[in-house]
C-alpha positions as CSV (number, residue, x, y, z in Angstrom):
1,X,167.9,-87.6,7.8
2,X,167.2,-86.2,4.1
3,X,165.7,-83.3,3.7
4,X,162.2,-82.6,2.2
5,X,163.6,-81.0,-1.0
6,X,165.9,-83.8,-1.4
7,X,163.3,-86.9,-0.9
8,X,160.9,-84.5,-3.3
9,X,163.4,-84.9,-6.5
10,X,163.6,-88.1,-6.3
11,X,159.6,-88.5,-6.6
12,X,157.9,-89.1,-9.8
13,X,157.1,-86.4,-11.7
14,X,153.6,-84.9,-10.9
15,X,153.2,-81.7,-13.4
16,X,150.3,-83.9,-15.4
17,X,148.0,-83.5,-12.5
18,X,145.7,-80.3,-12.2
19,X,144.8,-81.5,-8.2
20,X,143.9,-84.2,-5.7
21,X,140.8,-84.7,-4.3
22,X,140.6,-86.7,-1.0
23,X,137.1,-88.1,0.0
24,X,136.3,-90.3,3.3
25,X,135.2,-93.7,3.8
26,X,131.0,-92.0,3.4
27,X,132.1,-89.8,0.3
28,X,132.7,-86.7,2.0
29,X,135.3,-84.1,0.8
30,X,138.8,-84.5,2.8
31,X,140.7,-82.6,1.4
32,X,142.1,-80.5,-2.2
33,X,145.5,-79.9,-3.4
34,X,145.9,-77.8,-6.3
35,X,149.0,-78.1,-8.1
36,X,149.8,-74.8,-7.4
37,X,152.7,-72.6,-6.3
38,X,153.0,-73.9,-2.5
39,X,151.5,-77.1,-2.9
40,X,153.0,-79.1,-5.8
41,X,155.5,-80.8,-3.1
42,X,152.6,-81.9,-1.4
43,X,150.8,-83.0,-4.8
44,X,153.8,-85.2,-5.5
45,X,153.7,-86.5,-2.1
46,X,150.3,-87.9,-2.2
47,X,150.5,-89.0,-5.5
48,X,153.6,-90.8,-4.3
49,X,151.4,-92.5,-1.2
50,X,148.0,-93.5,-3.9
51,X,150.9,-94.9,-6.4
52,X,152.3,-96.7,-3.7
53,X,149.5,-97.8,-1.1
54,X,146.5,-97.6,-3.1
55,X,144.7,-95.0,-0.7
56,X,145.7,-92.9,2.0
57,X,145.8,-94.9,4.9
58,X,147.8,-95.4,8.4
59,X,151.1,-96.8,6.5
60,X,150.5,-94.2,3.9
61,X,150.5,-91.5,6.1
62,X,153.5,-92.5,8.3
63,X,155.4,-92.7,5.1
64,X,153.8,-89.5,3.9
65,X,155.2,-87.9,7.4
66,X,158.4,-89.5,7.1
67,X,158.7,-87.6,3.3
68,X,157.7,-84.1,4.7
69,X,161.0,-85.2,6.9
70,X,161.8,-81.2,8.6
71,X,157.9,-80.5,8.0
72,X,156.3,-82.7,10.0
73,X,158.1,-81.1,13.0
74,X,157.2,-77.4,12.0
75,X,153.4,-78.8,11.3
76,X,153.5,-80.9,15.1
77,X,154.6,-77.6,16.2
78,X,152.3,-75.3,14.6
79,X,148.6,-77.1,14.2
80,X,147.4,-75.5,11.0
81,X,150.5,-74.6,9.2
82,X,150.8,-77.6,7.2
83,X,146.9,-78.5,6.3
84,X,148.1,-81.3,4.0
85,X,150.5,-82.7,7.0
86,X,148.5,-82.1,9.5
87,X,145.8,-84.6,7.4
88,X,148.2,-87.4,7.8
89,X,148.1,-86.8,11.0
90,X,144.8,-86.9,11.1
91,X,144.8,-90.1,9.1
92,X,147.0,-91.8,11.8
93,X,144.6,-90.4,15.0
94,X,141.6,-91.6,13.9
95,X,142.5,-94.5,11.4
96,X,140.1,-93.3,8.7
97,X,141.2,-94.5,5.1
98,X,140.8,-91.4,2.6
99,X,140.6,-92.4,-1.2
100,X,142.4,-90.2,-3.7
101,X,141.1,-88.9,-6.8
102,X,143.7,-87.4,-9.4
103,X,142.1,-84.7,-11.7
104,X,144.4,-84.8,-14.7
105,X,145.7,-80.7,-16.2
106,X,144.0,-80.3,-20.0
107,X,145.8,-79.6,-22.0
């Protein structure tokens, strides 16, 4: 299995994006990632999963799970650890769709 830092190189680049809001189905706030120090891996990650599924839905966050590879273990372990795992999760539970909405860095 390839680690987390290893699957994360290979993903596109994501250092455009300021941060990711995630809405439900009825338009309520699910989520933000700020591409910030301890979240840019999981910035690239969902903008990996709206590139390549459109939305965040079960497939996306089975994939999103598989790329957090040694994470998703710590977060099953430790409810809370990993907020932006643990929404996957979440995803995958209850089989709500969650659009994504990328808020581009001005330059």
């Amino acid at each position: 299995m390839k680690k987390f830092s290893e699957v994360l190189a290979s993903l596109e680049n994501s250092d455009h994006i300021q941060k990711i809001e995630l809405a439900k189905a009825d338009g309520s706030n699910a989520g933000l990632i700020e591409n910030k120090p301890g979240s840019q891996g999981s910035v690239k990650v969902y903008h990996h999963l709206l590139k390549k599924w459109g939305s965040i839905n079960k497939d996306a966050a089975t994939d999103g799970l598989e790329i957090y590879a040694e994470h998703t273990q710590d977060a099953e372990e430790n409810p809370g650890k990993h907020p932006n795992i643990d929404r996957l999760f979440e995803v995958i539970e209850t089989g709500d769709v969650l659009t994504v909405s990328i808020i581009e860095a001005s330059n």
